[in-house]
FIMAR-285771 format. One record per residue: residue number from 1; residue in one letter; x, y, z of N, C-alpha, C, CB in turn. Coordinates in Angstrom, 2 decimals, always signed. Atoms other than C-alpha are relative to their C-alpha. Glycine has a CB too. Example, Ala and Ser with C-alpha at 12.3 -4.5 7.8 and 13.67 -1.06 7.14 Angstrom:
// FIMAR-285771
ATOM  num  residu      npx      npy      npz     capx     capy     capz      cpx      cpy      cpz     cbpx     cbpy     cbpz
ATOM    1       A    +0.89    -1.19    +0.00   +12.30    -4.50    +7.80    +0.90    +1.20    +0.00    -0.99    +0.03    +1.25
ATOM    2       S    -0.82    -1.19    -0.06   +13.67    -1.06    +7.14    -0.77    +1.09    +0.73    +0.41    +0.46    -1.42
This chain:
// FIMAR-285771
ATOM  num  residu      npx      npy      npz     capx     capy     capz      cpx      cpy      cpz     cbpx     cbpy     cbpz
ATOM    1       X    +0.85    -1.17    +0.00    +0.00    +0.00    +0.00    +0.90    +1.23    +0.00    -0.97    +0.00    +1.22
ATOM    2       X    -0.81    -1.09    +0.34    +1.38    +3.40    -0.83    -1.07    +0.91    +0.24    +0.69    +0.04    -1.43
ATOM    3       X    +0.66    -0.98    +0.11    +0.07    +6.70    +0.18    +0.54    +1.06    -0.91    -0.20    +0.38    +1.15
ATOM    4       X    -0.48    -0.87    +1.49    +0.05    +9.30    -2.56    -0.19    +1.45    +0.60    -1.20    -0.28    -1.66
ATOM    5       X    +0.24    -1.21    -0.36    +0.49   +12.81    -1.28    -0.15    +1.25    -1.16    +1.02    +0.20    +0.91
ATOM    6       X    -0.16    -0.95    +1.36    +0.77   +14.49    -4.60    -0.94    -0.75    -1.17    +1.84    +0.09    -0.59
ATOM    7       X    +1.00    +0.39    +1.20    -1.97   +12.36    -6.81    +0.72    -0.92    -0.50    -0.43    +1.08    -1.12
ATOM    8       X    -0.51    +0.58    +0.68    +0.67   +10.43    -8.39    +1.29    -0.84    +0.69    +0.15    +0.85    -0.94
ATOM    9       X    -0.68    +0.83    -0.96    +3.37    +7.50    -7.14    +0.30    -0.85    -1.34    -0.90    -0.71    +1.46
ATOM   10       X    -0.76    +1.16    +0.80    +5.57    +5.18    -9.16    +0.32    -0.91    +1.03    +1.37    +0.44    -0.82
ATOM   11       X    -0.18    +1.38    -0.34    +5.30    +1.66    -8.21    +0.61    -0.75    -0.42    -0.71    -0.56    +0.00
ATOM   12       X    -0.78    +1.38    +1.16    +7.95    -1.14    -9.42    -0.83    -1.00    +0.36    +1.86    -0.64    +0.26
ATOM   13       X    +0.91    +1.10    +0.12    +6.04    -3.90   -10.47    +0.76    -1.04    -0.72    -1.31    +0.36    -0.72
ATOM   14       X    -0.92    +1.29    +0.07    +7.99    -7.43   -11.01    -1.32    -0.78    +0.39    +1.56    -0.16    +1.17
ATOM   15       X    +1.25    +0.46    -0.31    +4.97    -9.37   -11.80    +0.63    -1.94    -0.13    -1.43    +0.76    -1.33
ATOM   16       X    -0.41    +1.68    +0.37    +5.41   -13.78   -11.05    -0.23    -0.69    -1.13    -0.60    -0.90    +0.79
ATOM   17       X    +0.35    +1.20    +1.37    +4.02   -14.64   -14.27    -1.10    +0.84    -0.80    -0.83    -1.85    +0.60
ATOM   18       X    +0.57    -0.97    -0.03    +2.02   -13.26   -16.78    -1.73    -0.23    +0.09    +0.55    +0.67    -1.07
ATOM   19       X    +1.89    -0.18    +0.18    -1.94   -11.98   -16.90    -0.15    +1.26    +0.45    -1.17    -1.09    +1.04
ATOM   20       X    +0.66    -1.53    +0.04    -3.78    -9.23   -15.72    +0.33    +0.60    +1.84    -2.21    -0.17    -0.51
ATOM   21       X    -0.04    -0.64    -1.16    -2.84    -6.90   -12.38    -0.63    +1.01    +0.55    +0.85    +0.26    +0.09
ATOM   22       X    +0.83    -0.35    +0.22    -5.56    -5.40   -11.21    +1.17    +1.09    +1.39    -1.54    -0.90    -0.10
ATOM   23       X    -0.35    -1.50    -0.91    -5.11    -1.84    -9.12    -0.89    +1.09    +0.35    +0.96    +0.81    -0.66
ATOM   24       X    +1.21    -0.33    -0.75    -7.07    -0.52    -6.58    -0.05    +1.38    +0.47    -0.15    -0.86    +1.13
ATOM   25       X    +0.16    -1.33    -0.82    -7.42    +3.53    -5.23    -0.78    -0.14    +0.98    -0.48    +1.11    -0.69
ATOM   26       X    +0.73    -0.51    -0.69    -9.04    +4.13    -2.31    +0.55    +1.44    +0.85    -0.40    -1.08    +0.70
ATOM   27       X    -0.22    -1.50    -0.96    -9.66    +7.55    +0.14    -1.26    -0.30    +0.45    +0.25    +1.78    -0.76
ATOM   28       X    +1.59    -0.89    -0.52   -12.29    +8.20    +2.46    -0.19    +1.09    -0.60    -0.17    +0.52    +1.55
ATOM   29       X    +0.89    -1.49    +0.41   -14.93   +10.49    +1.08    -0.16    -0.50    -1.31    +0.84    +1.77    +0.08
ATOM   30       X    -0.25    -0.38    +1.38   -14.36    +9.33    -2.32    +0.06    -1.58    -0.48    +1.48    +1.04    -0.28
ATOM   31       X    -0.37    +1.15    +0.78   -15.29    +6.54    -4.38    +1.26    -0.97    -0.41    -0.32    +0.35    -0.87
ATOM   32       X    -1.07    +0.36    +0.53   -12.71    +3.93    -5.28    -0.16    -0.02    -1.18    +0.44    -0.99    +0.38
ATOM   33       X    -0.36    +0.59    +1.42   -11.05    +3.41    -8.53    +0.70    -1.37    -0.34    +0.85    +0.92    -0.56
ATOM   34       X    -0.56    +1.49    +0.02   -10.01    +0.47   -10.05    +0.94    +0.44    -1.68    -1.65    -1.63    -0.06
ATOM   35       X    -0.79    +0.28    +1.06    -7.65    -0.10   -13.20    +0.61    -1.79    -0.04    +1.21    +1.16    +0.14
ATOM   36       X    -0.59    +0.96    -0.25    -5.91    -2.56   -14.58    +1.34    -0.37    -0.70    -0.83    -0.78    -0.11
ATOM   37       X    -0.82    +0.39    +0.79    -2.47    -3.73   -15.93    +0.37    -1.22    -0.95    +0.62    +0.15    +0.56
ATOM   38       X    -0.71    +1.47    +0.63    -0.89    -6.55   -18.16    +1.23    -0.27    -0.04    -0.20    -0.26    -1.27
ATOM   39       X    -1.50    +0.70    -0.15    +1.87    -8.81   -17.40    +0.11    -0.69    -0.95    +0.35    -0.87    +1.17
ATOM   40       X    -0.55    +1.28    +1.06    +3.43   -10.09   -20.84    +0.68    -1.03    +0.43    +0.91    +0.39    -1.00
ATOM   41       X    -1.07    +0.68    -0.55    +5.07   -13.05   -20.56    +1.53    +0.41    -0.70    -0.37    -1.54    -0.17
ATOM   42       X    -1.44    -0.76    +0.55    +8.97   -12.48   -21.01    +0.38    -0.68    -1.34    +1.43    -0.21    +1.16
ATOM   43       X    -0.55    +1.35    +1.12   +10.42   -13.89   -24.41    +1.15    +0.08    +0.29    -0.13    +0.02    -1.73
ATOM   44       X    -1.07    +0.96    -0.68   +13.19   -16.26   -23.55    +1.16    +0.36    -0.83    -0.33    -1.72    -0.06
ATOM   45       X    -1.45    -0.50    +0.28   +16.87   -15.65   -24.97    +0.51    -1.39    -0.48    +0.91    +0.72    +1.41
ATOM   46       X    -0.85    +1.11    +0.11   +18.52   -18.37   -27.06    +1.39    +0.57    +0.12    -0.24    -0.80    -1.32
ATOM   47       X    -1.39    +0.13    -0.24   +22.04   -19.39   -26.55    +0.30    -1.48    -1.11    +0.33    -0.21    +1.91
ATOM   48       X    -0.95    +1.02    +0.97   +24.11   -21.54   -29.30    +1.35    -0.33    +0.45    +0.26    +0.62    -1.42
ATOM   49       X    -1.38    +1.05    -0.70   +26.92   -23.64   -28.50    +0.33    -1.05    -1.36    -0.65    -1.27    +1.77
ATOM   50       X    -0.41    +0.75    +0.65   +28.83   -25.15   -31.31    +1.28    -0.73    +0.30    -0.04    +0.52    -0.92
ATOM   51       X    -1.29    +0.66    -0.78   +31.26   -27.80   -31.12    +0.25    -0.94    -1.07    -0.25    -0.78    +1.63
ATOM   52       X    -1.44    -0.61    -0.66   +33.71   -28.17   -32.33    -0.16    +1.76    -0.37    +1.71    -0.86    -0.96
ATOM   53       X    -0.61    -1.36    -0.27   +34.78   -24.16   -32.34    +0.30    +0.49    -0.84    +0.93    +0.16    +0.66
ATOM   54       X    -1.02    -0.28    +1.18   +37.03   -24.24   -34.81    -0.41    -1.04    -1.03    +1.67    -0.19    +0.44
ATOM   55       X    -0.71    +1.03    +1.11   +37.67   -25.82   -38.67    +0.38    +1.09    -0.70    -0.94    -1.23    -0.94
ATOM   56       X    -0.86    -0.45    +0.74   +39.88   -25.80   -41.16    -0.71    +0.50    -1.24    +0.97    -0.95    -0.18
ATOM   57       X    +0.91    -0.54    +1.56   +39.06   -23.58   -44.62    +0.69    -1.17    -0.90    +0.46    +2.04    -0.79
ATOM   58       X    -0.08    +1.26    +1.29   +39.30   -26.48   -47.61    -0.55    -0.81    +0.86    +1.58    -0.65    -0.77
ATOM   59       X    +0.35    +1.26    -1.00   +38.15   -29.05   -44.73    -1.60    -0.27    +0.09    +0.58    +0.33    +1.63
ATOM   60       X    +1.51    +0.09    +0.11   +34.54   -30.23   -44.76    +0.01    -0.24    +1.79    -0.75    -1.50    -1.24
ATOM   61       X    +0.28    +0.18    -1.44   +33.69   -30.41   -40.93    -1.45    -0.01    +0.18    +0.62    +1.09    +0.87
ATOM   62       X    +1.09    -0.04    -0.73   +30.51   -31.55   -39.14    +0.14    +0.68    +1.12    -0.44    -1.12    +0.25
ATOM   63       X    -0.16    -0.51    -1.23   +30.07   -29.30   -36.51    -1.86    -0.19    +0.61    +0.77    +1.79    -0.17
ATOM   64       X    +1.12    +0.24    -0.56   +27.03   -29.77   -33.92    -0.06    +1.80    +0.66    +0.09    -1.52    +1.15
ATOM   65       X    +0.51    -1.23    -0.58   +25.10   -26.64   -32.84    -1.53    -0.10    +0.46    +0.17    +1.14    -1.05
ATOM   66       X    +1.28    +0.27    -0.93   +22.76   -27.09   -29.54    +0.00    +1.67    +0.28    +0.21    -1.27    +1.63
ATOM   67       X    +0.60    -0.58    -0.44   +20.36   -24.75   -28.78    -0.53    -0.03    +1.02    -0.41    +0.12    -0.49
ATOM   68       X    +0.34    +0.16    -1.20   +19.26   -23.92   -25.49    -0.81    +1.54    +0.55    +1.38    -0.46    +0.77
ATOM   69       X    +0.37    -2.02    -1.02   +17.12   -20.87   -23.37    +0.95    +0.17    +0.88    -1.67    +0.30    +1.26
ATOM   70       X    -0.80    -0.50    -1.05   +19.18   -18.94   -21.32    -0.52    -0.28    +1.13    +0.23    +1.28    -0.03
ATOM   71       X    +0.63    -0.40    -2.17   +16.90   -18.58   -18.16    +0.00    -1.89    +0.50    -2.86    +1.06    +0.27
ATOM   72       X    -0.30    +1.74    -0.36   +16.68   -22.64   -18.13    +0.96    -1.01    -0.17    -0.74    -0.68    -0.50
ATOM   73       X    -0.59    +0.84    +0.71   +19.06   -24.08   -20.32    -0.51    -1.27    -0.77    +0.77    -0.27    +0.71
ATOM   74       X    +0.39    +1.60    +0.51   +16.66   -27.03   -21.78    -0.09    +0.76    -1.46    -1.77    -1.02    +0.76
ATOM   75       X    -0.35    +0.54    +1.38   +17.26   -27.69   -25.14    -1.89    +0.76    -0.49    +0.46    -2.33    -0.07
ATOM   76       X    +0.53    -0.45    +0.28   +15.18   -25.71   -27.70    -0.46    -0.46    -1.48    +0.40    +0.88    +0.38
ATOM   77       X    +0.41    +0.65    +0.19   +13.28   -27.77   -30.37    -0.70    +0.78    -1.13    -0.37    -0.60    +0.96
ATOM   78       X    +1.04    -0.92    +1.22   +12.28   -26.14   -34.22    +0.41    +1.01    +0.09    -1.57    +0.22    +0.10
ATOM   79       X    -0.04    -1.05    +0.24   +14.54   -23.61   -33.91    +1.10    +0.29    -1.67    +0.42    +0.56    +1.43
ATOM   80       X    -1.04    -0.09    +1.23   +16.76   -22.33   -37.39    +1.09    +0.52    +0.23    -0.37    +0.67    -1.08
ATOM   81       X    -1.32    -0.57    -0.28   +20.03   -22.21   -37.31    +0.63    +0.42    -1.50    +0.97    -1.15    +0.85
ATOM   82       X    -0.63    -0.40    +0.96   +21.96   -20.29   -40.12    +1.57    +0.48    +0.03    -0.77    +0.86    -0.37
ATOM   83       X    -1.48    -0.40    -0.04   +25.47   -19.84   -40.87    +0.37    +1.28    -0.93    +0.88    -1.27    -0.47
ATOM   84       X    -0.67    -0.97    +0.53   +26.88   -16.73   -42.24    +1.55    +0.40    -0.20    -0.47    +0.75    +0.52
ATOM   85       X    -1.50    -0.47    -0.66   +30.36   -15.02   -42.72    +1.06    -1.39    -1.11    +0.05    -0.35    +2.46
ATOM   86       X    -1.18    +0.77    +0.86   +33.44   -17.48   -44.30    -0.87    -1.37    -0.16    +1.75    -0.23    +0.93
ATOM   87       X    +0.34    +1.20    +0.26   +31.28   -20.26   -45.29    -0.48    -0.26    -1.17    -0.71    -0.39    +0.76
């Protein structure tokens, strides 16, 4: 709860997950208000990991490249991988 002496108040809001955050005014004398916010959910962050690192130029090399989310690390499933640059 926050009292607002000036009409107005910044709240940080770090919501657990997403949907809707509802927000309440009250004052004696005076009707409440209501509003409401939305919590997107976050989009996740891949991370690539190839291995091997390195090859040689003329050399044909299989290289493996796992995908993974950052915030979990589990393996990420239908995503495209493209190579660019000296290839």
């Amino acid at each position: 709860m926050n009292n607002i002496p000036t009409g107005t108040v910044a709240i940080s809001v770090n919501a657990g997950s997403a949907g809707t955050i509802t927000v309440n005014a009250v004052k004696s004398g005076y009707n409440s208000g209501t509003t409401s916010i939305t919590a997107n959910a976050a989009t996740p962050t891949l991370n690539v990991v190839a291995n091997p690192t390195s090859v040689t130029a003329g050399t044909a090399t299989s290289v493996t490249f796992t995908v993974t989310r950052t915030d979990t690390n589990a393996a990420v499933s239908g995503a495209t991988v493209t190579l660019t640059g000296a290839v």
